[in-house]
PQR file with spaces between the fields and no chain letter, atoms N, CA, C, O and H, PARSE charges and radii, in Angstrom:
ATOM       1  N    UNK     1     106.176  106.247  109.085 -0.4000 1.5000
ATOM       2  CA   UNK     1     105.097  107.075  109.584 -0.0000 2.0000
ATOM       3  C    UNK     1     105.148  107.118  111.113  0.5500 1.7000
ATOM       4  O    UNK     1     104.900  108.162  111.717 -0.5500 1.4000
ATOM       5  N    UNK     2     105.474  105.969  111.740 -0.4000 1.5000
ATOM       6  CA   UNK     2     105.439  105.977  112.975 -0.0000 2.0000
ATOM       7  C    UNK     2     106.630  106.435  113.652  0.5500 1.7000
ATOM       8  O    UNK     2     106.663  106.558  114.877 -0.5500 1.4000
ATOM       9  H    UNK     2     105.675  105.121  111.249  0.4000 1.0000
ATOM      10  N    UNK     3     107.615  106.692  112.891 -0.4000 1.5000
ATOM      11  CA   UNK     3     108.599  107.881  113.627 -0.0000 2.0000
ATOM      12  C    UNK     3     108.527  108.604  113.571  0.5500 1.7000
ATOM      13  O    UNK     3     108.724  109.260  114.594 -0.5500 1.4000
ATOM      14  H    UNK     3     107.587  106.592  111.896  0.4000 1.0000
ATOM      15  N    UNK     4     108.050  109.524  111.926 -0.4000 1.5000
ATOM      16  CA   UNK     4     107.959  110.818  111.769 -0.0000 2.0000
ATOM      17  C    UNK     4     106.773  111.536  112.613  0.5500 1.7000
ATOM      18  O    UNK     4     106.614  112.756  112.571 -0.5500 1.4000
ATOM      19  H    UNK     4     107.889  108.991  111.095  0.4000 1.0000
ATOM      20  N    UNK     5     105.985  110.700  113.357 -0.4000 1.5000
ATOM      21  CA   UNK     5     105.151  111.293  114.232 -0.0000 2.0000
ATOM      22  C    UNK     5     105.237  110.937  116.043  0.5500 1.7000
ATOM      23  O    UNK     5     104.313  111.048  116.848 -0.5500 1.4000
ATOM      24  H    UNK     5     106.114  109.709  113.391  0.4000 1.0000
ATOM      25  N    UNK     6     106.160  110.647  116.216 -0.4000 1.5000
ATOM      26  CA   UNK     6     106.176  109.952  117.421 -0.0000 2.0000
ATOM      27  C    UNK     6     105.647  108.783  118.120  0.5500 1.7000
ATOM      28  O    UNK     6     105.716  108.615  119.337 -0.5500 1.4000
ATOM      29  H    UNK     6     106.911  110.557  115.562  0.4000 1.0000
ATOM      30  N    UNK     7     104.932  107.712  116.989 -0.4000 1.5000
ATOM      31  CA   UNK     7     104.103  107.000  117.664 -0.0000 2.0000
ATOM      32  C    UNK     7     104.450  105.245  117.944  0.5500 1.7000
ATOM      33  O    UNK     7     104.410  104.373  117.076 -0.5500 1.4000
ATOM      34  H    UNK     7     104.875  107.849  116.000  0.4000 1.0000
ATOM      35  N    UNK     8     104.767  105.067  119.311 -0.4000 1.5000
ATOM      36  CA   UNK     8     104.679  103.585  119.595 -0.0000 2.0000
ATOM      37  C    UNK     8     103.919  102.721  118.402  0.5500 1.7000
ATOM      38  O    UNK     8     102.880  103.014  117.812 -0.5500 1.4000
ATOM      39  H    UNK     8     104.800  105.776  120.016  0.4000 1.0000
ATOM      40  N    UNK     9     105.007  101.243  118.193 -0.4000 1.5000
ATOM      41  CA   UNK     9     103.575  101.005  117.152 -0.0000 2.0000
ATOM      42  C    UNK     9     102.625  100.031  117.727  0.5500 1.7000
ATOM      43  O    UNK     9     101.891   99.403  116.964 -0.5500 1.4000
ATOM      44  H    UNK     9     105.851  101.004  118.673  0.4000 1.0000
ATOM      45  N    UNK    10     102.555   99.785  119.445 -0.4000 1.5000
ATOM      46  CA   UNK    10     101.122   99.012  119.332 -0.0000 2.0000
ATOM      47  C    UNK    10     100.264  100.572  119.093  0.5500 1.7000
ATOM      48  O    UNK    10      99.093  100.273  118.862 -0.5500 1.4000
ATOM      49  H    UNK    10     103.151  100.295  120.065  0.4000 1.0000
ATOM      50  N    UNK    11     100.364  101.470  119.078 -0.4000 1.5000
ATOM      51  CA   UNK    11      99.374  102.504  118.873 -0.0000 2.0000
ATOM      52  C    UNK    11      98.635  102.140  117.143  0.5500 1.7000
ATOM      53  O    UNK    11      97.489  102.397  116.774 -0.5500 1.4000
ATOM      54  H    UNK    11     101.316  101.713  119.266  0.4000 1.0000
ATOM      55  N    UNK    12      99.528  101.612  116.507 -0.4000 1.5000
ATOM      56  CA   UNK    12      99.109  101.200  114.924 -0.0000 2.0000
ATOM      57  C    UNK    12      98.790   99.994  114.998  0.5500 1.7000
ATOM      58  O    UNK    12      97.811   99.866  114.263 -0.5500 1.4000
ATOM      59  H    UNK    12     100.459  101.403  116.807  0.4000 1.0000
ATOM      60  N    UNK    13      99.134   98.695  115.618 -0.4000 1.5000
ATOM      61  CA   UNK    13      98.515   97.599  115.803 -0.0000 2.0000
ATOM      62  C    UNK    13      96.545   97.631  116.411  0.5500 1.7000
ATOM      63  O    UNK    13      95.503   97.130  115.988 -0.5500 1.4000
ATOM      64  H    UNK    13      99.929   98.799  116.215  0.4000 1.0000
ATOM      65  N    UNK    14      96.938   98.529  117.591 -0.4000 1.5000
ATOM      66  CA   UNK    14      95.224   98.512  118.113 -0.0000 2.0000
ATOM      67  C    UNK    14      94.371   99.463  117.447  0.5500 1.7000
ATOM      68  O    UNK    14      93.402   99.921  118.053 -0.5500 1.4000
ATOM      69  H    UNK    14      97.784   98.935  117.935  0.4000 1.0000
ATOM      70  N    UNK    15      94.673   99.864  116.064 -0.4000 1.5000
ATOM      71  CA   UNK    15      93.477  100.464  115.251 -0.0000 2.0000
ATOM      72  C    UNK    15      93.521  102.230  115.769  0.5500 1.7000
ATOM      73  O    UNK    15      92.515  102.939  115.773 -0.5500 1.4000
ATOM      74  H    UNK    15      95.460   99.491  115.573  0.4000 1.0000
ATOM      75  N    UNK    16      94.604  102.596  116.091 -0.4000 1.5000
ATOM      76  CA   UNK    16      94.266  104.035  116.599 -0.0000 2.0000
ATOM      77  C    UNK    16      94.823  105.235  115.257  0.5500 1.7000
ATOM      78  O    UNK    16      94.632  106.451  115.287 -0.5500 1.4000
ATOM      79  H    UNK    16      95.421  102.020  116.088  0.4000 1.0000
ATOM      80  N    UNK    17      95.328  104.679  114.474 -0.4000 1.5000
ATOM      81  CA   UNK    17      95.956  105.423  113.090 -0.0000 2.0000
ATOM      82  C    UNK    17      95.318  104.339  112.224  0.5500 1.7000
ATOM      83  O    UNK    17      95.192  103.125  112.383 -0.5500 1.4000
ATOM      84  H    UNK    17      95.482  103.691  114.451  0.4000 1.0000
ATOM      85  N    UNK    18      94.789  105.582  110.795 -0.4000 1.5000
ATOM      86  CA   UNK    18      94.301  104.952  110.085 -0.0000 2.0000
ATOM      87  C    UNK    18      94.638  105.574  108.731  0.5500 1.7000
ATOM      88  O    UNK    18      94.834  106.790  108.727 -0.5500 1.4000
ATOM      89  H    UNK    18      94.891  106.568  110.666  0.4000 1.0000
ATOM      90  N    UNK    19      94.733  104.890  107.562 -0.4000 1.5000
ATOM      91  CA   UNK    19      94.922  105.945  106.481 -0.0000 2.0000
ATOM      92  C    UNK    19      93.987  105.443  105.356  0.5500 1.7000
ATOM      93  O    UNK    19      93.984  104.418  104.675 -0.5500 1.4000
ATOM      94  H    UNK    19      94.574  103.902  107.566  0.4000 1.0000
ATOM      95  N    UNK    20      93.075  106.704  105.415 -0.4000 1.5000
ATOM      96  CA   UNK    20      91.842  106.855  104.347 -0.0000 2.0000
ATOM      97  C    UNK    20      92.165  107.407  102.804  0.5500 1.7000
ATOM      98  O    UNK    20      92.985  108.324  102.793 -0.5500 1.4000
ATOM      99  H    UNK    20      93.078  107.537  105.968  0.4000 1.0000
ATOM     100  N    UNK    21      91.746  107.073  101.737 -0.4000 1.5000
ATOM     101  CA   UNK    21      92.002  106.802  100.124 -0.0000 2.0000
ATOM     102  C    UNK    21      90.581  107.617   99.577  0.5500 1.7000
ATOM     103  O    UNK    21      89.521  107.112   99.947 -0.5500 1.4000
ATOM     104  H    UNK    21      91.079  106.327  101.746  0.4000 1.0000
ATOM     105  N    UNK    22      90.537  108.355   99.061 -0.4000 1.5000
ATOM     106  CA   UNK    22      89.484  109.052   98.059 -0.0000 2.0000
ATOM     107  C    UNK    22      88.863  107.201   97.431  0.5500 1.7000
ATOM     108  O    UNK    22      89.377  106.086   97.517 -0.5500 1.4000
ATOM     109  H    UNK    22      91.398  108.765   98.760  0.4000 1.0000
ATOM     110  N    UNK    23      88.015  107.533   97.042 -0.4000 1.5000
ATOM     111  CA   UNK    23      86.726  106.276   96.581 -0.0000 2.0000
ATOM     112  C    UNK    23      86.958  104.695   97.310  0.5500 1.7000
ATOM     113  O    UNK    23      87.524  104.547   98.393 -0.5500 1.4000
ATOM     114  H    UNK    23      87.597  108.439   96.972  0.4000 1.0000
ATOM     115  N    UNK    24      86.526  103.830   96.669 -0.4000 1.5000
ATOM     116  CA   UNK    24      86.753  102.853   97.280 -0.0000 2.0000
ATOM     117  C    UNK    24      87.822  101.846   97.717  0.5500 1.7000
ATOM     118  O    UNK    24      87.720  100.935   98.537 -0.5500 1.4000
ATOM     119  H    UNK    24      86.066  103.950   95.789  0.4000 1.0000
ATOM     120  N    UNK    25      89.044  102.287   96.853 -0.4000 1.5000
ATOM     121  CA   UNK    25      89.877  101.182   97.179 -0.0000 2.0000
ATOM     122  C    UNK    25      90.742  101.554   98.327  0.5500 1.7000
ATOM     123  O    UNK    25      90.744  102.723   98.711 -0.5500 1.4000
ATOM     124  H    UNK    25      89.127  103.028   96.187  0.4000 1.0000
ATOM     125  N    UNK    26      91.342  100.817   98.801 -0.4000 1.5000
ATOM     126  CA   UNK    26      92.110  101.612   99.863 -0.0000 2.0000
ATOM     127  C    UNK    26      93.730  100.729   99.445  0.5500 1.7000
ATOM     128  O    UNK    26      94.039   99.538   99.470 -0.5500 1.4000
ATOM     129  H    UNK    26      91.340   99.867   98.489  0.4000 1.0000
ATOM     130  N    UNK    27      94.474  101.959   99.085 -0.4000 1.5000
ATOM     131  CA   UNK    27      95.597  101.755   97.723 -0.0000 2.0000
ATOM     132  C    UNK    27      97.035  101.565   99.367  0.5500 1.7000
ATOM     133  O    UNK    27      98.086  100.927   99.310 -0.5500 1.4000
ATOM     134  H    UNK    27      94.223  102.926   99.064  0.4000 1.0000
ATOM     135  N    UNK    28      96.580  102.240  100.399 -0.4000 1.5000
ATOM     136  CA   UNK    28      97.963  102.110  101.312 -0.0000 2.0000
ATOM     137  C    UNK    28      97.226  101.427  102.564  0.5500 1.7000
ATOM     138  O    UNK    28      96.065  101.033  102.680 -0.5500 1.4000
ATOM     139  H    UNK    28      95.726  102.758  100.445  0.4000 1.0000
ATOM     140  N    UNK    29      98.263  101.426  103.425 -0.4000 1.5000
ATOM     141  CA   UNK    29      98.004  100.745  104.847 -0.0000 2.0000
ATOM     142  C    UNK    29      99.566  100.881  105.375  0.5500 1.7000
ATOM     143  O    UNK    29     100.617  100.983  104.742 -0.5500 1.4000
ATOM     144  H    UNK    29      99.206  101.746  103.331  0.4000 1.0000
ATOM     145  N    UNK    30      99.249  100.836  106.989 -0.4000 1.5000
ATOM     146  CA   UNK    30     100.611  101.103  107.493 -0.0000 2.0000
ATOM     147  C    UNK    30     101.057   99.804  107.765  0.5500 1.7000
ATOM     148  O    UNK    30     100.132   99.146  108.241 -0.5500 1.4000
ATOM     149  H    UNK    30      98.395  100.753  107.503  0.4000 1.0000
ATOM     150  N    UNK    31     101.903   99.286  107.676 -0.4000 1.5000
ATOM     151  CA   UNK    31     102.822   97.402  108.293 -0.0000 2.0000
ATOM     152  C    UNK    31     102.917   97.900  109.580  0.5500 1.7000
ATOM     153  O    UNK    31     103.720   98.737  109.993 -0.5500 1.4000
ATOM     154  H    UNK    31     102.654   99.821  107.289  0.4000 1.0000
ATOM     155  N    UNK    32     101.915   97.245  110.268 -0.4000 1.5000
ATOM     156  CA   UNK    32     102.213   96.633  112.096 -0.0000 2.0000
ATOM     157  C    UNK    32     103.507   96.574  112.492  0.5500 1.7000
ATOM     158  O    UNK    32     104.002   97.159  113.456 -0.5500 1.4000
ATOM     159  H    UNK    32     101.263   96.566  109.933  0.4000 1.0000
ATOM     160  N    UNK    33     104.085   95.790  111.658 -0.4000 1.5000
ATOM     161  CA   UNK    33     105.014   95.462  112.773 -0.0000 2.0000
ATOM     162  C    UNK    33     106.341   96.357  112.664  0.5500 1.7000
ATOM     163  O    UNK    33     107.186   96.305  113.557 -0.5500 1.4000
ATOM     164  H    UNK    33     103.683   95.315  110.876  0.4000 1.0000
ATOM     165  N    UNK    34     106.516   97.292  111.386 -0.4000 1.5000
ATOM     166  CA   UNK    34     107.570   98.368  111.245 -0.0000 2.0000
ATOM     167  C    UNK    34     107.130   99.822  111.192  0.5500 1.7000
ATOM     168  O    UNK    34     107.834  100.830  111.254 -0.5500 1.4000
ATOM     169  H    UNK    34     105.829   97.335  110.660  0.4000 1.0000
ATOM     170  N    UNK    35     105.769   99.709  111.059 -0.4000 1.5000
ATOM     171  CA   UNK    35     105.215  101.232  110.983 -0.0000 2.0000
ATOM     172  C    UNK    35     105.247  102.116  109.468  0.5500 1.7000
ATOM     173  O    UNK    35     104.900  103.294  109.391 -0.5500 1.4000
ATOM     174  H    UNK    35     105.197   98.890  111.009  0.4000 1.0000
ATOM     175  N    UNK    36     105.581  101.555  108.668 -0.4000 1.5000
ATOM     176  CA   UNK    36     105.934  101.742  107.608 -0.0000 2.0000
ATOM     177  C    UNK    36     104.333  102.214  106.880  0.5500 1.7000
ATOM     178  O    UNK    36     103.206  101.848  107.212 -0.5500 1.4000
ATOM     179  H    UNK    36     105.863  100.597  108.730  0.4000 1.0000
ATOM     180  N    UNK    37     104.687  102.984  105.986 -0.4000 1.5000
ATOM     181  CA   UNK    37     103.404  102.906  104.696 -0.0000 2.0000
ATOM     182  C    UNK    37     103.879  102.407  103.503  0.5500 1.7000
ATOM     183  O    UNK    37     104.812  102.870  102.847 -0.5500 1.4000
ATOM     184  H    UNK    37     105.603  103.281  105.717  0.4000 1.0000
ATOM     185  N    UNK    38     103.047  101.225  103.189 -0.4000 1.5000
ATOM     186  CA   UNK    38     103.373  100.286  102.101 -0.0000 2.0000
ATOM     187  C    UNK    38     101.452  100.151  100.609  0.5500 1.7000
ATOM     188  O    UNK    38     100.310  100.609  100.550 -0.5500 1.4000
ATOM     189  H    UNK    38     102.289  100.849  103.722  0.4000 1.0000
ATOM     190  N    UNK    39     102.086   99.513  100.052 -0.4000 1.5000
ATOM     191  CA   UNK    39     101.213   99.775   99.326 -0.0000 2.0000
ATOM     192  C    UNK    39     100.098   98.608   99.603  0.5500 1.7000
ATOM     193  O    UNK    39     100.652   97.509   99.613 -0.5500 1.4000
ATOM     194  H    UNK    39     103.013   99.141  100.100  0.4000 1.0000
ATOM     195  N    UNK    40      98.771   98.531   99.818 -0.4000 1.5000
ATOM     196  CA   UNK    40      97.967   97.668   99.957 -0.0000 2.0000
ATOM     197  C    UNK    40      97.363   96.899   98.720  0.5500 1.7000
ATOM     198  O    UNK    40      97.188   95.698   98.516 -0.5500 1.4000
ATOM     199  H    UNK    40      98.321   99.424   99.810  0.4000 1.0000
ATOM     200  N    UNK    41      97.212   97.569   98.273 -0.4000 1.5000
ATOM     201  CA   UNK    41      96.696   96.770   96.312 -0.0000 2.0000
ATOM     202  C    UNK    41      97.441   97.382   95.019  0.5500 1.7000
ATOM     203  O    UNK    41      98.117   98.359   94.696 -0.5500 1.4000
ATOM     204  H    UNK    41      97.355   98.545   98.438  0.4000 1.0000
ATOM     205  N    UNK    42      97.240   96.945   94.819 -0.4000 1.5000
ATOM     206  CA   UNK    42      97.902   96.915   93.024 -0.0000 2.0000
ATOM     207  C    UNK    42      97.268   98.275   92.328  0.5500 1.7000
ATOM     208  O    UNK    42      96.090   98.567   92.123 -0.5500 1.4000
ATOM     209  H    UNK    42      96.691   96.151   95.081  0.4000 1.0000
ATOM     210  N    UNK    43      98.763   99.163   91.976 -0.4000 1.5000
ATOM     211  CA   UNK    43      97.764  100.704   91.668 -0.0000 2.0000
ATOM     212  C    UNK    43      98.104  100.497   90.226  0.5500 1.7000
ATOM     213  O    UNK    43      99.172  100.108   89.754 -0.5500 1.4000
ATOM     214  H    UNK    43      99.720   98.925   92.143  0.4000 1.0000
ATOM     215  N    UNK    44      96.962  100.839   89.596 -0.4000 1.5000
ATOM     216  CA   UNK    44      97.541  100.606   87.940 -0.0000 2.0000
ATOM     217  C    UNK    44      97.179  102.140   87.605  0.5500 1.7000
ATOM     218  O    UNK    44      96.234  102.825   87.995 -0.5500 1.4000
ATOM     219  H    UNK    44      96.094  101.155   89.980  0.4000 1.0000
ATOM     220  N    UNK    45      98.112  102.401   86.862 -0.4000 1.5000
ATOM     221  CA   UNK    45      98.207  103.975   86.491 -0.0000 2.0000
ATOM     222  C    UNK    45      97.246  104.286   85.503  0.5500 1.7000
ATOM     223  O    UNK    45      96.405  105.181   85.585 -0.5500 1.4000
ATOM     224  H    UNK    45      98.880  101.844   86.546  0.4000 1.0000
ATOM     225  N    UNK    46      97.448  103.354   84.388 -0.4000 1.5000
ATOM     226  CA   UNK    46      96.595  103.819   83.266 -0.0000 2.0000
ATOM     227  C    UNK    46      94.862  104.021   83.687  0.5500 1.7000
ATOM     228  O    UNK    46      93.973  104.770   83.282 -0.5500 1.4000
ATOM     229  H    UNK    46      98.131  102.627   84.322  0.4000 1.0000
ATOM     230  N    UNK    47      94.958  102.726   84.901 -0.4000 1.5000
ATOM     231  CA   UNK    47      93.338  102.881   85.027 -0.0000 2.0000
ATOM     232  C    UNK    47      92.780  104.085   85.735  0.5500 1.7000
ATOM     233  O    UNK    47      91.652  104.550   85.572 -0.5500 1.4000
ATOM     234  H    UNK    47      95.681  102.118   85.230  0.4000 1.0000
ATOM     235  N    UNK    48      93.705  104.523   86.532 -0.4000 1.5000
ATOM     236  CA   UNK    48      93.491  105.529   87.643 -0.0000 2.0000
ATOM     237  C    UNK    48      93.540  106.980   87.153  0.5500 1.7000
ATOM     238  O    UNK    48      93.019  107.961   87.684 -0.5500 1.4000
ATOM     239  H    UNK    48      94.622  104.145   86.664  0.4000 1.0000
ATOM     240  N    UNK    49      94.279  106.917   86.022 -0.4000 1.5000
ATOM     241  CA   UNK    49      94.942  108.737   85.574 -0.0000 2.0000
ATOM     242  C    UNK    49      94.495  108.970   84.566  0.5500 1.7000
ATOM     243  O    UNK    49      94.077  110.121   84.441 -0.5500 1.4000
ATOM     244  H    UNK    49      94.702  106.120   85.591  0.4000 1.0000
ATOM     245  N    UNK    50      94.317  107.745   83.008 -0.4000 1.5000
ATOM     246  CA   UNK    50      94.297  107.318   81.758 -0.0000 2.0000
ATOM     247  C    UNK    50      95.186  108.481   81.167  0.5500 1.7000
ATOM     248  O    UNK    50      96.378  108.267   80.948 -0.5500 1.4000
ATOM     249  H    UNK    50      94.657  106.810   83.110  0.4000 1.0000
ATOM     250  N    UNK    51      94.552  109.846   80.877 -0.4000 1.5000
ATOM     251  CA   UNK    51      95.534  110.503   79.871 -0.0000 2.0000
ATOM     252  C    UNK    51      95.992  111.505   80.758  0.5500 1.7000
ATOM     253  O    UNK    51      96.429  112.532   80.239 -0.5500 1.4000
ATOM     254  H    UNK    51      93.584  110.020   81.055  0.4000 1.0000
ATOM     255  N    UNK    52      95.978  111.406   82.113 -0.4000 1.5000
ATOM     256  CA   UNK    52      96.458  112.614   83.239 -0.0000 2.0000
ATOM     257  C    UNK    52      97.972  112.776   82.602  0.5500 1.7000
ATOM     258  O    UNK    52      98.665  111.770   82.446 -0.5500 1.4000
ATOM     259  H    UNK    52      95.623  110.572   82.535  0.4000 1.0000
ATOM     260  N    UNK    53      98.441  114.055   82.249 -0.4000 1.5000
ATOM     261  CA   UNK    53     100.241  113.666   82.877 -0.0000 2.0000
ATOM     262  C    UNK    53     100.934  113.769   84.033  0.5500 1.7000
ATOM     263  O    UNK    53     102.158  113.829   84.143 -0.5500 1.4000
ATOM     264  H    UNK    53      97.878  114.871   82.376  0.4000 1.0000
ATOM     265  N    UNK    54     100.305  113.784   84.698 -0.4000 1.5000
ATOM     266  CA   UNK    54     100.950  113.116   86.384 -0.0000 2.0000
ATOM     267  C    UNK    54      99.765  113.119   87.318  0.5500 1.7000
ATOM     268  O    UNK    54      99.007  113.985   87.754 -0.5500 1.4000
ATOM     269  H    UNK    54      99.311  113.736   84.609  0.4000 1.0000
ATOM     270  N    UNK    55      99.909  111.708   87.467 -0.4000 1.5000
ATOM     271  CA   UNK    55      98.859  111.066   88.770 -0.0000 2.0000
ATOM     272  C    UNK    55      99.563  111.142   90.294  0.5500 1.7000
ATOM     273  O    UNK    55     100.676  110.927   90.776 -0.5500 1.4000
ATOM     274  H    UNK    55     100.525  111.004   87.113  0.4000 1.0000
ATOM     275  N    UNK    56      98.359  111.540   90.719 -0.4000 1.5000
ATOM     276  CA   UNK    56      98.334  111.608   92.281 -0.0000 2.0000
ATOM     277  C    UNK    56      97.538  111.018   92.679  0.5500 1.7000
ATOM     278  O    UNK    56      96.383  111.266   92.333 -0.5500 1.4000
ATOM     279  H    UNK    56      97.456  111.714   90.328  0.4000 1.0000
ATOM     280  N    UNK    57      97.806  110.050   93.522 -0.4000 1.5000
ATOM     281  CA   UNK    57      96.994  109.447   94.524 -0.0000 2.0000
ATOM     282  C    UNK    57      97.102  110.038   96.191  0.5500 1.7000
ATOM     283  O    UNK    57      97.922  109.614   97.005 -0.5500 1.4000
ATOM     284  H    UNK    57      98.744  109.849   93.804  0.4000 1.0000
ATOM     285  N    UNK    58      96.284  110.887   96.406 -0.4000 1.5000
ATOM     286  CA   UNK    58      96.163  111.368   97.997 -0.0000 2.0000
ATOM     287  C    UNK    58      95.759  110.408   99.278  0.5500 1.7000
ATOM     288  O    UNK    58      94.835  109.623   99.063 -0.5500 1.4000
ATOM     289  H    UNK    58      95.618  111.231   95.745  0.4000 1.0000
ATOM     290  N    UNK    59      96.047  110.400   99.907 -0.4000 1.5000
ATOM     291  CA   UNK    59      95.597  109.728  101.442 -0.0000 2.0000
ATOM     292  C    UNK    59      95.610  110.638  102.573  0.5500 1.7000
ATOM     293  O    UNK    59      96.223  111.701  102.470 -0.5500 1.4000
ATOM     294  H    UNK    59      96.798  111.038  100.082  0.4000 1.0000
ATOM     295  N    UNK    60      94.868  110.269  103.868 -0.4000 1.5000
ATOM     296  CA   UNK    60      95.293  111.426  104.823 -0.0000 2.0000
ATOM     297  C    UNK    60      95.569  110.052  106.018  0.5500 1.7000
ATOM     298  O    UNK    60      95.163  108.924  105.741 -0.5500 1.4000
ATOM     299  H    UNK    60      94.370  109.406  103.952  0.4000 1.0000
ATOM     300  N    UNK    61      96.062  110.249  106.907 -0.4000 1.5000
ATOM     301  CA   UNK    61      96.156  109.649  107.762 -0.0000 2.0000
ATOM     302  C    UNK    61      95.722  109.716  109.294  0.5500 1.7000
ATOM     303  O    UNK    61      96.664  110.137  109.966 -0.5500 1.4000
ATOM     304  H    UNK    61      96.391  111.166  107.133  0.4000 1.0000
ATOM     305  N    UNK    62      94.670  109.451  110.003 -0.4000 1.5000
ATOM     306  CA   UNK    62      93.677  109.578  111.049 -0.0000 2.0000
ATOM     307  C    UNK    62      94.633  109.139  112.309  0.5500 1.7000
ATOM     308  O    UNK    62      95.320  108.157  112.029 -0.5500 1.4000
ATOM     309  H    UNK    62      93.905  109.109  109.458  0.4000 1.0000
ATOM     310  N    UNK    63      94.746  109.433  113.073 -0.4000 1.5000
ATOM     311  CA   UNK    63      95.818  109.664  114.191 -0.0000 2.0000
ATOM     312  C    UNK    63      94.475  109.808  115.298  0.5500 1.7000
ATOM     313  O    UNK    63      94.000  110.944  115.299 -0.5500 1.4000
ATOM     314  H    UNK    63      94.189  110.232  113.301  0.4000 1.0000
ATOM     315  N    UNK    64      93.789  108.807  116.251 -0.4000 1.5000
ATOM     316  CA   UNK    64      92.883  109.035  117.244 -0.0000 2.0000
ATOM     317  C    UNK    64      93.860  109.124  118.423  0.5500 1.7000
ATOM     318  O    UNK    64      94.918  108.500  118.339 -0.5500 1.4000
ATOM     319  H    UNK    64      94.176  107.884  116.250  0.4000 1.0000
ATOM     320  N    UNK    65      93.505  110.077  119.853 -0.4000 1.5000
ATOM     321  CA   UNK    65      93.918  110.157  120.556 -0.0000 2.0000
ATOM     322  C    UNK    65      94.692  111.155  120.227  0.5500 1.7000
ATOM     323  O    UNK    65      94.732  111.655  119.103 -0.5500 1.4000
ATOM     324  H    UNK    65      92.646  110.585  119.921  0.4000 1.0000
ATOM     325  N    UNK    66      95.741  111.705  121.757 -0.4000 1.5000
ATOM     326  CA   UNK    66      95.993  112.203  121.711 -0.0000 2.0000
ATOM     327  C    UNK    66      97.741  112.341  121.228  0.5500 1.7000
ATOM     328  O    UNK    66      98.544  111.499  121.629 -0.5500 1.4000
ATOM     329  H    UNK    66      95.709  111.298  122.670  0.4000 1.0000
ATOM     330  N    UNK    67      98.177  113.505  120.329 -0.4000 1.5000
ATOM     331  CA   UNK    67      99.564  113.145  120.234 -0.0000 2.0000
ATOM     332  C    UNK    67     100.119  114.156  120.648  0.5500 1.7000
ATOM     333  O    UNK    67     101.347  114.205  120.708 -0.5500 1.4000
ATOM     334  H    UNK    67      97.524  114.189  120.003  0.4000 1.0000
């Protein structure tokens, strides 16, 4: 994430990118120290989709300041 947008990563260490999850859990997060988006909790499909045939989980990602 932090290449495909140009961004230093203390810019992701000091809280200036953020990535928000529809309801409460918050399923991603970016790794500090590679910039990466990794998964933050345990996504269980059946609970999330039950008889969907293909689940999506959306996020957007909050970028403060300027890029």
């Amino acid at each position: 994430v932090a290449k495909d947008l140009g961004l230093q990563l203390p810019a992701l260490r000091d809280g200036g990118v953020r990535v928000v999850s529809e309801g409460r859990t918050r399923y991603f997060a970016l790794h500090g120290k590679t910039g990466h988006l990794v998964t933050a909790e345990r996504i269980d499909r059946e609970q999330l989709c039950e008889s969907v045939q293909q689940c999506v989980l959306r996020c957007e990602l909050i970028v403060e300041g300027e890029m």
